[in-house]
C-alpha positions in Angstrom: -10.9 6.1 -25.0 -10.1 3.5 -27.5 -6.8 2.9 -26.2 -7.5 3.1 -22.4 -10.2 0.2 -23.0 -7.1 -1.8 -24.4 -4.8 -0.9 -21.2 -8.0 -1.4 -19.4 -8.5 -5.1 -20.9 -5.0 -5.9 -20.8 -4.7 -5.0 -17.2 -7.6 -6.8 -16.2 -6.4 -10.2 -17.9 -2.7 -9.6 -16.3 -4.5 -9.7 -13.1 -6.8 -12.4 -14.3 -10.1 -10.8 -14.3 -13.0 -11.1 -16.4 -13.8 -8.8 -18.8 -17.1 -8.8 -18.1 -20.0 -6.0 -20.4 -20.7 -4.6 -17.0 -16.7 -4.1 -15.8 -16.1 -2.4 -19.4 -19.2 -0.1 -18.5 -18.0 1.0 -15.1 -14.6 1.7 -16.5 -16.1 3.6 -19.5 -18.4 6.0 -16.8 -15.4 6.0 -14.2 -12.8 7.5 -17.1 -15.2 9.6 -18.6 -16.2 11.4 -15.3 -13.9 14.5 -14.3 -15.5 14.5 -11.1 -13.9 11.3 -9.0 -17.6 10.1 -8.8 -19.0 7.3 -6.1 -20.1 4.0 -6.5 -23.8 5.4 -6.4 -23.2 7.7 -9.3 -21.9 5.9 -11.6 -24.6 3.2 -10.8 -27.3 5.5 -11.4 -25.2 6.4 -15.1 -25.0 2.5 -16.0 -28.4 1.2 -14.5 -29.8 2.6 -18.3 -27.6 0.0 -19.8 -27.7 -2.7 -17.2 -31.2 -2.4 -15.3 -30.3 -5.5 -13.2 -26.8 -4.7 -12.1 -26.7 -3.6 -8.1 -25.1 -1.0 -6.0 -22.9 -3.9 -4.3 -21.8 -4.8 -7.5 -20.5 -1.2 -9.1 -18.9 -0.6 -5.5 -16.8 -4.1 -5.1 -16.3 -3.6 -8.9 -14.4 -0.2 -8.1 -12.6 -1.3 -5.2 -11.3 -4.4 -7.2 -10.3 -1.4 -10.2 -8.7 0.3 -7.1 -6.8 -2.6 -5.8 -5.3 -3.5 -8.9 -4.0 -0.5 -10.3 -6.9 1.1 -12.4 -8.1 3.2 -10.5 -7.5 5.5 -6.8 -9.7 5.8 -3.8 -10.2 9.2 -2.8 -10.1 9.2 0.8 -12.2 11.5 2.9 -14.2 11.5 6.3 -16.9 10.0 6.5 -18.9 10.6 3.4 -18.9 7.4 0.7 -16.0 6.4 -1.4 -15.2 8.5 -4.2 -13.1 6.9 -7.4 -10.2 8.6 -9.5 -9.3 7.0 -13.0 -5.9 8.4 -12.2 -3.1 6.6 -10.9 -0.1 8.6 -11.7 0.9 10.6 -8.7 -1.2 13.5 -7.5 -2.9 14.7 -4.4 -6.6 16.1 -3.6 -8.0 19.2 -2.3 -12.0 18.6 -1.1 -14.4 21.1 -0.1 -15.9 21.0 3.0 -18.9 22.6 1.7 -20.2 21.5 -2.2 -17.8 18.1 -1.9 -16.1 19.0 -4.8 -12.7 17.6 -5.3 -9.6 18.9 -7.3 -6.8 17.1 -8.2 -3.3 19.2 -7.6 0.2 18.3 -9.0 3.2 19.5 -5.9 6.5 18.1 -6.4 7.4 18.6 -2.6 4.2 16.5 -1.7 5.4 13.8 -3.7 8.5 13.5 -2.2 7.3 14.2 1.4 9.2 13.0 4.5 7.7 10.0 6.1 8.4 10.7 10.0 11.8 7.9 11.1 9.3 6.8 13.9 6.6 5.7 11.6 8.8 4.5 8.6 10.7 2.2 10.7 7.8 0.4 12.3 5.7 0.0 9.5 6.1 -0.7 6.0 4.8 2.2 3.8 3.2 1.9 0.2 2.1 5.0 -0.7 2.2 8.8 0.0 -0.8 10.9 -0.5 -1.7 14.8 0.7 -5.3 15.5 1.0 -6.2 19.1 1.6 -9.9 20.3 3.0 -10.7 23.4 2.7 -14.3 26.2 0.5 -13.2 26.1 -3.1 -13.2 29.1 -4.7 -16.9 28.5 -6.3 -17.8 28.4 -2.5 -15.8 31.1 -1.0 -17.1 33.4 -3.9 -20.8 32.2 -3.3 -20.4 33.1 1.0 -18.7 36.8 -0.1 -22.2 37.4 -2.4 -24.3 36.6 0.4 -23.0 37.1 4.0 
């Protein structure tokens, strides 16, 4: 942890950014979850330590994480925002049913064909497969009771 609070730090001064006690908290819950929590979450987790920080503040706090570098939205359909702490390449699998979401490594994902019609009319920045689907948890659970 010690040395993702000094990339954190130094990432957040490149990009000239505060490093503010509340910012170093969100990082802190946002790294430490394994479950690419929401905005909501992780304010409920750092309301203990800062009773007077808002919802509004943890979310544009995340979004600014995402935007420069430190962090990944995970996109789905309309339920809220969910974070990832990692931003090496990987893709997501969510299911449909208990929201959980699983992050999965596939070489031919990452190097996925963007379509000529689409890639020479807009400019593309990124590449990301998201797969929905029951987890196994889930699919177990609906074979015990039918």
């Amino acid at each position: 942890m010690k040395e993702k609070l000094h990339d954190f730090k130094r990432h957040c001064h490149k990009h000239g950014l505060r490093v503010t006690p509340q910012r170093v908290a969100i990082y802190k819950k946002l790294v430490a979850s394994d479950k690419h929590p929401s905005a909501t979450e992780i304010h409920r987790q750092i309301k203990r330590e800062f009773p007077n920080v808002s919802l509004g503040t943890v979310n544009s706090t995340l979004i600014t994480f995402a935007k420069i570098g430190l962090a990944r939205i995970v996109e789905s359909s309309g339920d809220p925002k969910r974070f990832d702490p990692d931003t090496e390449m990987h893709h997501h699998f969510r299911c449909v049913k208990c929201n959980r979401i699983i992050d999965f490594h596939e070489k031919t994902y990452d190097n996925i064909r963007v379509p000529a019609e689409i890639a020479t009319k807009y400019l593309i920045l990124g590449k990301k497969v998201y797969l929905e689907g029951l987890c196994d948890k889930c699919q177990t659970k609906g074979k015990a009771n039918p």
